[in-house]
N, C-alpha and C positions, 0 to 999 in steps of 0.2 A: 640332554639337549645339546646339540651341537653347536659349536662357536659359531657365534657372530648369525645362529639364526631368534630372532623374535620369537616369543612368547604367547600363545595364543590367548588373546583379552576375549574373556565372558561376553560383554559388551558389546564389543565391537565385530568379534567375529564368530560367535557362537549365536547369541540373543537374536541378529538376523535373520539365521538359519531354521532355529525352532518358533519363530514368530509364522514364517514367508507358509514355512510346512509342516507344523505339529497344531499352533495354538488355536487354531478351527476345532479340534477335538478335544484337546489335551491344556487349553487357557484358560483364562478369565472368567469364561459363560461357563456357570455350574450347571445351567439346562442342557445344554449340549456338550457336557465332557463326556467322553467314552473310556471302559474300562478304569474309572476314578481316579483316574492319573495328570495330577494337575504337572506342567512343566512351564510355567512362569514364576514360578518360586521357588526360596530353598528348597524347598522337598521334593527338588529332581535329584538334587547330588544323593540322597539317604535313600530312596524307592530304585532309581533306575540306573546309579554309577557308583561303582567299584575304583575310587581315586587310584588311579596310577596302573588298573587292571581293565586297557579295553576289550577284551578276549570273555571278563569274566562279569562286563557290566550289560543287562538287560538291554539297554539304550541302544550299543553299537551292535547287539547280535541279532536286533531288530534290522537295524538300517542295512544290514548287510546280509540278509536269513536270503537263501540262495530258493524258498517259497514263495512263489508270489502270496500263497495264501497268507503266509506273516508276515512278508517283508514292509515294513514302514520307511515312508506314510503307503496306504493302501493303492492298489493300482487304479481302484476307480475314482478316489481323490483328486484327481488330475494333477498330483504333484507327484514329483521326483528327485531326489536327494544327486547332485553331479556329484562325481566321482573328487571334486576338489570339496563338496561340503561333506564328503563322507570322510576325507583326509583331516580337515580341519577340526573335526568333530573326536576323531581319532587323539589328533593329537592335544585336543583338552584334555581326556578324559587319562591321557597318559602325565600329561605333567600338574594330574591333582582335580581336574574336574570340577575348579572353584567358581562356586556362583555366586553373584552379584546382583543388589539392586538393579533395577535399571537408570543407567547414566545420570535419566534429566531429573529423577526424582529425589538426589541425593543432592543437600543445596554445594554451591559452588563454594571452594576452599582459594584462596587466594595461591596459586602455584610459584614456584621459583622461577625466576628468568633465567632463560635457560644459556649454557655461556655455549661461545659459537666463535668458530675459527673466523679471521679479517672482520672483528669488530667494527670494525671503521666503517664500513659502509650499515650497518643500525643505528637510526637516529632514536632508538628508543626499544618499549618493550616490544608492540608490535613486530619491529623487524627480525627481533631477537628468536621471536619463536617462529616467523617464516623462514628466517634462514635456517635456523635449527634442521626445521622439515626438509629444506632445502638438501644443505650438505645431506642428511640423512638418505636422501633419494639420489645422491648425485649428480644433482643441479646445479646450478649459479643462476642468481639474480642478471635480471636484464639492463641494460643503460638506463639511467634518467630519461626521461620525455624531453622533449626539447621545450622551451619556455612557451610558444605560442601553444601548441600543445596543451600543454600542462593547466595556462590560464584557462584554457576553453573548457577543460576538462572540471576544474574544479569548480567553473562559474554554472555551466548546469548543472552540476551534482547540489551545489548550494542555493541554488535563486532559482535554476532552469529556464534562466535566458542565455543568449552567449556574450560574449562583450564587443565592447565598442573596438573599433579599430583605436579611439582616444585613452582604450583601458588599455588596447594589446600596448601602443607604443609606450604608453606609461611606464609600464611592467617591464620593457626591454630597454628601458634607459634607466630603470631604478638596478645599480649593478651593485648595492651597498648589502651589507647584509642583512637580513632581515627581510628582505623583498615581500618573497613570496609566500611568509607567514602576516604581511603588511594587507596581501590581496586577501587572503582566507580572514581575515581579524573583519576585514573593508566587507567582504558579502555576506558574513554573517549577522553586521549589523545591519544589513540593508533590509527592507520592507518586505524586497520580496521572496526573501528566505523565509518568511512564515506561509507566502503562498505557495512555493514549492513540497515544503515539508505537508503542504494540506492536502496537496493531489493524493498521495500515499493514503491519509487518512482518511479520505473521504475514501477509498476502494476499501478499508477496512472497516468503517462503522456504515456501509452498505447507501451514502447519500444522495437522493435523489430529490428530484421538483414534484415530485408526482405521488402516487399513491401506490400504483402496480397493479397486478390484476389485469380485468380486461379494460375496467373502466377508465382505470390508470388515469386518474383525474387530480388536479394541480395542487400542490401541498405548499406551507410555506414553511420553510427550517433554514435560510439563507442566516436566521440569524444565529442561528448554533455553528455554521460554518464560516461566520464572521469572528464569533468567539474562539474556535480555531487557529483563525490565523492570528488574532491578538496573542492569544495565549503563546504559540510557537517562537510570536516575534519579541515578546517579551523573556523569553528564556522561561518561562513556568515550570519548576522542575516536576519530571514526569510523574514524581509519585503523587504531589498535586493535581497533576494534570488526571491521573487515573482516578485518584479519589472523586475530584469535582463531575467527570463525566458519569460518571457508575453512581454516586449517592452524594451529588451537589446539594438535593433538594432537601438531605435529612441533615445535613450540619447546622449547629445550632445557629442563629440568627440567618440563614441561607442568603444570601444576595440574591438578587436578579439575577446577575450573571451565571451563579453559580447554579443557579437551577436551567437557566439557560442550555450549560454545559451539559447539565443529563440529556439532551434531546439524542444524543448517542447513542441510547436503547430505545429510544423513538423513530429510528431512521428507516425502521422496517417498514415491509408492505403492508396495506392495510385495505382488506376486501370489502366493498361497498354497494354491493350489486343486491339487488332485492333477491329473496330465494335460498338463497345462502343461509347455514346456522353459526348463528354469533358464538355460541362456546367453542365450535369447530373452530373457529378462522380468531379466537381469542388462545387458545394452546396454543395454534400454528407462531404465532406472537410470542409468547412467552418462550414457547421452544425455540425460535431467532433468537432470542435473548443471549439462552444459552449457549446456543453455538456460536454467535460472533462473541461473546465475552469470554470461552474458555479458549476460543482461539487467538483471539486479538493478545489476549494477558499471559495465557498459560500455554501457548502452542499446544493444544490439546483436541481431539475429533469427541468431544463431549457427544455430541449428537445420534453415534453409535452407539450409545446405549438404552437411547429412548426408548427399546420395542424389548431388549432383552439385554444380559447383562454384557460387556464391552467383549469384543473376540481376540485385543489383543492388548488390553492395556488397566490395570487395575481399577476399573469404572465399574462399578456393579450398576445396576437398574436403579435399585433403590437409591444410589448415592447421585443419580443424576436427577430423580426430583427430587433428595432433600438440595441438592446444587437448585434447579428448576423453581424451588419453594421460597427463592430469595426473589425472585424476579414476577412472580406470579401476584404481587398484591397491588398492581398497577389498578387504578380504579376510569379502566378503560370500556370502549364497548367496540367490539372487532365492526359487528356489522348492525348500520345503520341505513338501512336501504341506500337513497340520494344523498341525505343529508351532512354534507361533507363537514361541517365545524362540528356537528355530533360525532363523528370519527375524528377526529383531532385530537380530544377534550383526553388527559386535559394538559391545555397550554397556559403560556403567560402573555398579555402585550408587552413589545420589546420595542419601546420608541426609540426614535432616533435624540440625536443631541438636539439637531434643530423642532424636533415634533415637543420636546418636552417644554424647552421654552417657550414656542408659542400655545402651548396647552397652560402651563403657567402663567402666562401673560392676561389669557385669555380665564381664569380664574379670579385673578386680580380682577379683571373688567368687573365679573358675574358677583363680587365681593363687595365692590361699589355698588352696584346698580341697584343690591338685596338692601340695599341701605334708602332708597331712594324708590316711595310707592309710585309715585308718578312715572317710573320709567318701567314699567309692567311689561309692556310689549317689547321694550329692548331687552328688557331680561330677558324674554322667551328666544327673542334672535341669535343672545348670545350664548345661550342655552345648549340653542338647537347647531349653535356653530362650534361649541366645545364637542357635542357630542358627535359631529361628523369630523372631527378633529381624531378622534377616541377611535372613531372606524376605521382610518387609516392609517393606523399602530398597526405594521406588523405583528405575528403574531407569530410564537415557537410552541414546535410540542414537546412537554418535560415530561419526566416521571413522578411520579406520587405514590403515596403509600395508604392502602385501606387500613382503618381501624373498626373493629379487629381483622386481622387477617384473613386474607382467604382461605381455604381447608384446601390442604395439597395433598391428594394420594398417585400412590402408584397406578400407571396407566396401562389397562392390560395390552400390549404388541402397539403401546403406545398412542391409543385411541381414545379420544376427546370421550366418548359417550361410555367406557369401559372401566373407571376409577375402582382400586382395589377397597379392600374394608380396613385397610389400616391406615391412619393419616400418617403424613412424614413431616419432620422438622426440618427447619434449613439446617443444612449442613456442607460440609467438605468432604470428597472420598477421604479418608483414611489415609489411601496411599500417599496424599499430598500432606498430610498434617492432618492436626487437631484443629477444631475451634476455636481461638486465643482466647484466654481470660480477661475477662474487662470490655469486654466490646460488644456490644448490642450482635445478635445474633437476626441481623438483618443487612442491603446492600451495603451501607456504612461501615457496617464488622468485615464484609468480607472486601472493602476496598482497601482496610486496612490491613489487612492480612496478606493481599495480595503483593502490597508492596513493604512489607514486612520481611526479616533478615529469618523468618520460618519457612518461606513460600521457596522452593527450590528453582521454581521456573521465569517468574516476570522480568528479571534483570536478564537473565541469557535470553528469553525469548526477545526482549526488547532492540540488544544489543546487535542482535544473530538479525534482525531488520533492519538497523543502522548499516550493518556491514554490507547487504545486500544491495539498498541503497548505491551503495557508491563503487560495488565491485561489480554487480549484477546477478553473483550468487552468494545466498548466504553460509557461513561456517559451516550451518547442518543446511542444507540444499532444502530440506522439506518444511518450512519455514512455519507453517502452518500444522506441523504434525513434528512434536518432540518424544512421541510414545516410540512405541517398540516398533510401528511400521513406519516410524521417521530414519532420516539417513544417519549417521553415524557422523558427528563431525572431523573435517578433516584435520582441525587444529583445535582437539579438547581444553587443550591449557589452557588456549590463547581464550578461546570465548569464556573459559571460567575467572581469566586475570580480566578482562573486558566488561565482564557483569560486576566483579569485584570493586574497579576503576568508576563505574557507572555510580554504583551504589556510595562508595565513599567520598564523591565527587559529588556527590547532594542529587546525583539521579538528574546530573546536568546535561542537557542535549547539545546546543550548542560548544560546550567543553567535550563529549564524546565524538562530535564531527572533527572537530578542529583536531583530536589526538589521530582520527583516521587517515586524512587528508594532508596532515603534516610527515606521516609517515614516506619513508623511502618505499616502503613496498607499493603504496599508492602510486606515488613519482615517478617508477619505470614505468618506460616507453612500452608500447602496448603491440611493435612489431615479433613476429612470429617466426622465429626459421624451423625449418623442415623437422631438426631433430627435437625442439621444442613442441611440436604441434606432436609427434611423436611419442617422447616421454609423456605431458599433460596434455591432450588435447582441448580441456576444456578450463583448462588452467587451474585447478584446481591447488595447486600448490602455489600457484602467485609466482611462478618464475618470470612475470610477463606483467604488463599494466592491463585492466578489462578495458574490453569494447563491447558493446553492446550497442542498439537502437535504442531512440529518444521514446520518452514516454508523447501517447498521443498528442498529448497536449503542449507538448515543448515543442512538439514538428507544427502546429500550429505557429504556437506563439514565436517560433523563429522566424517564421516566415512574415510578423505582423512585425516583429522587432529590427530585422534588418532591414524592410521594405520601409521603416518611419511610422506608421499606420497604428500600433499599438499603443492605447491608452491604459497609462499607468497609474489611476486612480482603485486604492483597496477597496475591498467590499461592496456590499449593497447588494440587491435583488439579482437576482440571474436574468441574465439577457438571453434573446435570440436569434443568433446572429443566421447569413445565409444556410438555407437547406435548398435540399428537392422538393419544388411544389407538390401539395397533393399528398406528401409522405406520412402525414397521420389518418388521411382520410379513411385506410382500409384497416387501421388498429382504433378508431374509436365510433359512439356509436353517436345517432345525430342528436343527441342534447349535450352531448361532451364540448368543450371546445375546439378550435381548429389551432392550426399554428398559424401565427400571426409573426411575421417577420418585423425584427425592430430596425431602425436606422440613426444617422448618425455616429455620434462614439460608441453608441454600445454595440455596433458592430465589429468596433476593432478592442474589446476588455482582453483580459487573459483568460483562456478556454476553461479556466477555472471553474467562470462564471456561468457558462455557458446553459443554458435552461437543459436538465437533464430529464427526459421522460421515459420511464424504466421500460415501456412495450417497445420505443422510438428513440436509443440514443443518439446520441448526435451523429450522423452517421460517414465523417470526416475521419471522427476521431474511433468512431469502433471498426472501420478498416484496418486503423493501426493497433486494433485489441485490446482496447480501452474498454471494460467490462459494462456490464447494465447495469451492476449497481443493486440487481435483485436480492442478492446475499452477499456477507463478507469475501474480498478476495485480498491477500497479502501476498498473491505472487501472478503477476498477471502475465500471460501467454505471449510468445515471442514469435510468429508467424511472419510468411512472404509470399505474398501472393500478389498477383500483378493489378488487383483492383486495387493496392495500394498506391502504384505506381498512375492509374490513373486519376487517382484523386488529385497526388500533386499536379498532376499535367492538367486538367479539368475541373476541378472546383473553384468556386468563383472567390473563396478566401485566395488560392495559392495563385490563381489568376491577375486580381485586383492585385497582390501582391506583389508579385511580378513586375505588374506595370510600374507602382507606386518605386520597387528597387529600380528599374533600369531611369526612372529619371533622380534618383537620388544619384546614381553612378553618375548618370551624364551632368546632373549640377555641381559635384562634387568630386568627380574623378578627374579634372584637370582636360586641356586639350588635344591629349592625346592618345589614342586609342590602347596602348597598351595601359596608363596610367588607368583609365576608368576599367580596363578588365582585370587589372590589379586589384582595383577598390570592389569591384563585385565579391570576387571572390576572398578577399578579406573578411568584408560582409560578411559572406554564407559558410566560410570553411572555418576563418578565424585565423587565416597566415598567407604567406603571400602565395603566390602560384610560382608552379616551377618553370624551367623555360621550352616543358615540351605541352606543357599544361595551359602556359599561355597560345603557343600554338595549336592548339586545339579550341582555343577559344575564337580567335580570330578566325580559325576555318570555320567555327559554326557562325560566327557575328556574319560574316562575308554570305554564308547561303541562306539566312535570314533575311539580311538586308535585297539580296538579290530577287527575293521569294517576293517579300513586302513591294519592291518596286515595279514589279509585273501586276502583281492585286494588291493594288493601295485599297480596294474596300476590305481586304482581308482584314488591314493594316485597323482601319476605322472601327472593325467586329470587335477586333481581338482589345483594343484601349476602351472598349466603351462598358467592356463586363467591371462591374461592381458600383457601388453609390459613390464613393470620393471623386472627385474632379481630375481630368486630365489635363494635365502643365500643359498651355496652350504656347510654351516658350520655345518648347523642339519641334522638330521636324517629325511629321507623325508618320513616316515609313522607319524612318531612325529609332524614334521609341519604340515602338511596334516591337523590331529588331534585337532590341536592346529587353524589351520584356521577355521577348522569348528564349531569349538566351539565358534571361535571370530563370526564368522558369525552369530551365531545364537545367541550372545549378544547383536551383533550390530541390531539384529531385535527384540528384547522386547520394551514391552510399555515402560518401564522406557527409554532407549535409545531413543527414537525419539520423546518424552516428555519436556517439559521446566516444572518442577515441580516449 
């Protein structure tokens, strides 16, 4: 091998090659291997490679046979091997041809930190292995962010609001050390760090108001997504967190809450329509199961192997229902014509604090009264008033376990009505581990497993989503697929020391943010020059700080937050705030309900709340590609298209908003016109404006105001969109002005950006 060239890794640059274009034949599915020649395992190097001899090994006199009739992969495969995979492959098979596991299934070993020229700039292990990569590629790290910056930056990645102009000045007079580990410590603990970290969670255990389908009729689980964000803001560490969600209900003595917490396998669609076969749309249920729990836990596409055995990843058929046979003893019923609490079932009542004491209170009365014959008819009263008391207990739907179990067989090409003749037991692939000894060989067992020092995958997958979080992509980019058609990660160490870190840190979230976010590589400025965009375009080595667009609901709730308008009370029932009239009428049918538009506060909650209907999401926030909610998603789609752009201009959230900011500016930004377009844009950007920036603002304030003063009814249209009142203390051509101007801040790229 010649100096100073690299080594070609199994893993990393072979395994992609024979996945992308052999393992369709030559993988995993025994039905479909050709010529008996498995190449996902050791037994490529011993069948088809001659170590150190590529002239004399099967393998490359294939990929290179000048026949098309031999040459592999075949010509009518539609793949073909580029002349750099054919190099590549060359030069394994020259320096030894050594095969390896696959990466993710080999658990994580704690790596050395790697040492790295001008220390000084790593404030820890993190930066230690990006610069590593760094120097290795010929990089250097970029500037620090500048402070305002930096606070705006780490306040939505932790809360997903931005801060107050009263936080920015805070942060830029606090010059003592410790500052801006003072901010990180300050929104960690804040309330609504448990509601940010639950948008995330709620696209991955699939939650919605609704049912799905066509009938897609109103569900209640607000209160599993309550228990969410307690859990988050209490610090719960994960492996609890995983346990309680997956098999709350089977721990001994179960709490309410904790069986509350299973509703997480309950969050799927649930078909309700007369006509339909209940065992059909009862698989379809259990097989969700499957796929959002081998995804969410094990970054894994379980799901491929439902019909046949996996085409690229060591899942055979059978090991995906004895996987399937842990989730299958739910003692549910898929379809029950209309009857929507018979689709539920089965759930818990989840009272509130205030429902309980008055239900208590209201026991005590009926405790007296049983005492007392002559009070016969107030018994019944209070009777009758306990029991409509009991009716308006929410309600959650958990998981439950049949005794005996249900009979799980294999399903032929994966067909509800096709059950093979051999029952399967719950189990694990293989490739992932054994069964652990001592543990119930049900959800329980395998949530312990999961987060067990056996399971190779649930700390790096966990971590590999932390990081994505706050970078915008994660270590291994395919977040959701860790198998052999996942990406390779671009910094192996770093996510194996990070799961490591995770795990002997008590599987602390809040402590894995706060190591993210404190880091230098976080801290660089996120500006790009030519030969940067160049070398990494997509930053991939972290020479640069990420930018990225706000998740849907942050473009919302920015616009609720600096306009004043946002109500900051947790939890409780989904609200529904402004839509388009009329927009369920042609997805439901006439005995469904309609949308009913709420008012007052619960107009302005955090879009958290916002009533989600999986045929009809909110359709504000699915411009900005905020998903349906119909299946799990852990990596949601980053689009531009200009119906987003008129959402901000025209929807009556960023409207009313608007208005609501430009009189907070004019009561609050002083007398003078540059002072209130200063305070605007503090508001909306998070720093002050620059001096060509405010000239630009003034020229739009000026053709605003001039616009407004020709059609003052214009002026009257534009203040009257939304339910909150207009400050009857300004000049209504003036505000008018001033709203449109806020509107049109609140729509730049720097506004709806996490720089």
């Amino acid at each position: 091998m010649a100096l100073g060239v690299e080594p070609v890794r199994f893993n990393r640059d072979v395994r992609p090659i024979l996945s992308d274009n052999c393992f369709e034949c030559h993988g995993p599915d025994a039905a479909k291997r050709k010529a008996d020649l498995k190449l996902d395992t050791g037994e490529l190097s011993q069948a088809v490679v001659v170590a150190g001899r590529p002239g004399e090994s099967e393998l490359f006199q294939r990929i290179t046979h000048t026949d098309p009739d031999e040459r592999m992969p075949p010509t009518n495969s539609g793949r073909a091997l580029t002349p750099a995979n054919i190099e590549t492959l060359r030069a394994w098979i020259e320096q030894g041809g050594e095969w390896g596991k696959h990466w993710a299934f080999i658990p994580p070993k704690r790596p050395a930190i790697p040492a790295v020229k001008d220390a000084a700039w790593s404030s820890g292990g993190i930066d230690r292995f990006v610069l590593a990569k760094l120097q290795q590629a010929g990089l250097q790290p970029s500037l620090p962010a500048d402070r305002e910056t930096l606070l705006r930056r780490v306040a939505f990645d932790l809360t997903g609001l931005p801060p107050t102009p009263r936080e920015i000045d805070a942060f830029l007079a606090d010059t003592a050390s410790g500052a801006y580990e003072r901010v990180v410590d300050r929104l960690l603990a804040s309330p609504r760090y448990g509601e940010r970290m639950a948008m995330d969670w709620l696209d991955a255990a699939r939650y919605a108001d609704s049912h799905g389908y066509s009938l897609d009729r109103r569900r209640v689980m607000w209160p599993w997504r309550d228990w969410v964000i307690r859990a988050f803001n209490d610090n719960m560490p994960f492996d609890q967190f995983a346990l309680e969600q997956l098999a709350g209900d089977l721990l001994p003595d179960a709490t309410l809450a904790q069986k509350v917490a299973t509703g997480f396998n309950r969050n799927h669609s649930i078909q309700s329509e007369g006509g339909v076969i209940n065992e059909e749309y009862r698989v379809e249920t259990v097989v969700d199961r499957v796929e959002t729990t081998s995804a969410v836990f094990l970054g894994l596409t379980f799901g491929c192997a439902r019909c046949h055995d996996h085409k690229y990843d060591p899942i055979s058929q059978r090991e995906f229902y004895e996987f399937y046979a842990l989730f299958n003893n739910v003692p549910e019923t898929a379809h029950v014509g209309n009857a929507d609490k018979l689709a539920d079932k089965p759930f818990v009542k989840v009272p509130s604090a205030a429902q309980r004491e008055q239900m208590e209170r209201q026991r005590a009365e009926i405790a007296v009264l049983e005492k007392k014959p002559e009070a016969e008819n107030q018994l019944k009263v209070a009777r009758k008033a306990l029991a409509a008391l009991g009716q308006a207990v929410p309600t959650a739907m958990v998981m439950g376990e049949l005794s005996p179990a249900r009979k799980t067989f294999v399903l032929s090409r994966g067909q509800y009505d096709q059950p093979g003749d051999d029952e399967v037991d719950a189990g694990l692939p293989l490739a992932l581990g054994r069964w652990p000894a001592g543990v119930p060989r049900n959800r329980l067992g395998l949530a312990k497993w999961l987060v067990s020092g056996a399971n190779p995958l649930t700390a790096r997958v966990t971590v590999n989503r932390l990081w994505q979080m706050h970078f915008g992509t994660g270590i291994v980019r395919s977040v959701e697929d860790f198998g052999a058609q996942g990406e390779w990660p671009t910094h192996p160490a770093l996510i194996d020391w990070l799961a490591d870190e995770f795990v002997r840190g008590g599987w602390n979230r809040k402590a894995m943010h706060k190591l993210i976010v404190m880091s230098t590589t976080y801290r660089q400025s996120s500006r790009v020059t030519p030969a940067l965009l160049e070398a990494d375009p997509a930053n991939r080595l972290l020479a640069r700080g990420s930018r990225f667009r706000l998740h849907a609901e942050m473009i919302r709730d920015h616009a609720l937050s600096t306009s004043g308008l946002l109500v900051g009370w947790l939890g409780g029932e989904s609200v529904r705030p402004y839509q388009p009239p009329g927009l369920w009428d042609d997805v439901v049918y006439e005995n469904v309900p309609r949308f009913v538009q709420d008012h007052g506060d619960k107009l302005y909650r955090r879009s958290l709340y916002t009533y989600w209907k999986r045929s009809v999401p909110p359709p504000n926030m699915q411009a900005f590609d905020a998903p349906s909610r119909e299946v799990c998603v852990l990596t949601r789609a980053k689009t531009n298209t200009p119906l987003a752009a008129l959402v901000l201009m025209n929807d009556p959230t960023f409207v009313e908003a608007s208005r609501k900011l430009a009189g907070r500016v004019l009561r609050d930004g002083g007398a003078t016109t540059e002072s209130r377009l200063t305070l605007l844009h503090r508001l909306v950007c998070g720093r002050r404006p620059t001096e060509r920036e405010l000239g630009l603002l003034r020229g739009a304030l000026a053709d605003f105001q001039a616009s407004f003063s020709a059609k003052p009814a214009a002026a009257l249209r534009l203040l009257a969109v939304g339910e909150s009142p207009r400050d009857e203390a300004f000049d209504l051509e003036e505000l008018a002005a001033y709203a449109s101007l806020a509107n049109a801040v609140l729509g730049i790229d720097e506004a709806i950006t996490r720089n």
